[in-house]
N, C-alpha and C positions, 0 to 999 in steps of 0.2 A: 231397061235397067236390070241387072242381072248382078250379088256378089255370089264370091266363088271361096270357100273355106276350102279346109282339107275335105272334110267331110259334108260340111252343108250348101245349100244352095240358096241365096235369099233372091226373092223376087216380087213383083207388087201381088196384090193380095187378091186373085180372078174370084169371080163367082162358084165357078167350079171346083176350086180349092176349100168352098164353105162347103158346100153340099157332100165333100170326102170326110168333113171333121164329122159324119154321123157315123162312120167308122174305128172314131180314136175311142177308146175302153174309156174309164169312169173313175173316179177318185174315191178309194173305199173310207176314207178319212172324211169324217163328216164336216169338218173342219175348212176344205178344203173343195165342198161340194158344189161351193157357187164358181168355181173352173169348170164344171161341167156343162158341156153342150145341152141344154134343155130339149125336149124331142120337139122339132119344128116344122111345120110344112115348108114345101118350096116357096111358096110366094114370103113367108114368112123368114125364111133365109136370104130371101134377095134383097128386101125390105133392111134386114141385118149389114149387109154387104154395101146396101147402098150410103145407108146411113153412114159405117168405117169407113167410106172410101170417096163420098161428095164435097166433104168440105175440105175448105184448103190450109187449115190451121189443123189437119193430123193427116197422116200418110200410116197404111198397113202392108205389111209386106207376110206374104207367106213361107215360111223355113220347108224346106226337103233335108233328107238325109240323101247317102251317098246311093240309095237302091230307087231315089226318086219318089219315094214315099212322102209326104205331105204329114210330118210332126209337132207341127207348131203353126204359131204366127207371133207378129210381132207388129205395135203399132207407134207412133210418136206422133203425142195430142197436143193440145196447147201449145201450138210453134210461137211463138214469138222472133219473127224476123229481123224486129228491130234489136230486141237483146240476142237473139241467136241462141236461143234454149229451147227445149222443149221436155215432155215428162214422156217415159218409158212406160210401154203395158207389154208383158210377154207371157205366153199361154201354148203351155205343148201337152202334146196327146200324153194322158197318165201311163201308158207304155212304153212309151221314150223319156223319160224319166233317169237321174241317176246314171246316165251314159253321157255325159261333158257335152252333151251336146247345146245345151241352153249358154253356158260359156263360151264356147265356139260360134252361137250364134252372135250371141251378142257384139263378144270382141271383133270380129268381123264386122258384125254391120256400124262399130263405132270406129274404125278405120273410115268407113267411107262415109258415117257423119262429120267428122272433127276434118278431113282433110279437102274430101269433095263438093260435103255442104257446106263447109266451112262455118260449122254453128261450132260456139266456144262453151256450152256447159249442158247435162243431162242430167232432168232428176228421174225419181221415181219411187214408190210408195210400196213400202212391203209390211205385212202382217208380220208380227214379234213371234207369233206360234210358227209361221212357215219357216221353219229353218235352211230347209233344202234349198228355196229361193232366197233368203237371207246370202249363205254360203257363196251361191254361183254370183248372186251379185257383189260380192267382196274380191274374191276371184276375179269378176273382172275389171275392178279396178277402185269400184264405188264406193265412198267412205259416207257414215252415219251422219248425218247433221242434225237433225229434228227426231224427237220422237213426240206423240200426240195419240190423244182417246177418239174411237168414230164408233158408228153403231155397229155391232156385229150384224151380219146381213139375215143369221137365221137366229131368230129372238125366242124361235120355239125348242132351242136345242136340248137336249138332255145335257143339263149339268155333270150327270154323273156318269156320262160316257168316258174310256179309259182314255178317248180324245182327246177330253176338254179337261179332265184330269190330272193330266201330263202336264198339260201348258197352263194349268191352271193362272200362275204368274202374268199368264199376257192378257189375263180380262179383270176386268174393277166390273161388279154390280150395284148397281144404284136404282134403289124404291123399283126392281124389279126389272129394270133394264139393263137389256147385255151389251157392254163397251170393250172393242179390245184394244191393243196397242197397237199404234203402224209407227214403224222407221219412215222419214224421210232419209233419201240418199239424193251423191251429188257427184258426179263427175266432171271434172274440165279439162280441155282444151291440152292444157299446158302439163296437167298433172299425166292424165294420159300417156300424152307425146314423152312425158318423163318413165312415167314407169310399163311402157307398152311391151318395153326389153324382157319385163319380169312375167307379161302377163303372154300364158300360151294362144295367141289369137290364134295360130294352124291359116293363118289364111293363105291363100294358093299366090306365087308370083304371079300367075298366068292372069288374076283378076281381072275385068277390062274397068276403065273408068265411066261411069253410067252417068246420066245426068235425069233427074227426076223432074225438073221444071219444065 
């Protein structure tokens, strides 16, 4: 299974493709730090890899740019077969960042969910501070439905970092516990297929049809 963008290449998600993310740069945004690859051994990476890629209710797939470089990935958990949905996780090297590329991947690989999986809806959860990820996911097509409080993942953060100061709006503190805000979003099927016109997918004619099962 192989898609084909203008510029990215998606494909399943190899062992060897985890062991290059100890390459991608860092997220200087503290906000932002649990994107970051943790320093892992091998055995501890494969362990990682097997877990994304053994069960049959999520499929990961690795993104490349046009130089074959390995800047992302992207995963879809919680499939549900019988409804035809599943939730979106996507995660690129902080130096590929800001270059269309997370829109390009997306729009493309939701070409080849909505028409070749023939699943009818996609959600996926974003943090109210990520704006940049907010953005790309509007971009490609996904409209807000839910918004809701979870724990922030670092409870030891400096409140008074120019970070968490900025976004100050996307956390509630309560008796000492840090909560922030997450968007649920949603895409369907139909809306898609409607506004696909609007949305720049770049994806390549030449694409082949892949079959993942």
């Amino acid at each position: 299974m192989e898609l084909k963008g203008k510029r990215v290449r998606i494909a399943p998600l190899k062992l060897e493709d985890v062991y290059a993310m100890r390459n991608w740069g860092t997220h200087e945004n503290p906000l932002l730090f649990d994107y970051n690859l943790p320093p892992l051994t091998d055995e501890e990476l494969k362990n990682w890899h097997y877990y994304k890629t053994s069960e049959r209710n999520r499929k990961y797939f690795s993104i490349f740019d046009e130089d074959h470089r390995l800047i992302g990935y992207l995963g879809i958990k919680s499939i549900r077969k019988i409804f035809k949905d599943s939730v979106l996780g996507i995660v690129f090297d902080p130096n590929n960042v800001n270059k269309g590329y997370g829109t390009e991947a997306i729009t493309t690989f939701l070409d080849y969910y909505f028409n070749e999986m023939n699943m009818r809806k996609m959600y996926l959860d974003v943090a109210k501070f990520n704006k940049r990820a907010l953005r790309c996911y509007k971009k490609s097509g996904f409209k807000i439905i839910n918004l809701y409080l979870d724990d922030f993942f670092d409870q030891n953060i400096d409140v008074n970092n120019s970070y968490f100061v900025k976004e100050k709006s996307s956390f509630i503190i309560k008796k000492g516990r840090i909560y922030n805000y997450i968007y649920r979003m949603k895409i369907d099927k139909a809306t898609y297929l409607k506004e696909r016109d609007k949305i720049d997918t770049t994806k390549s004619k030449n694409q082949t049809k892949p079959n993942i099962e």
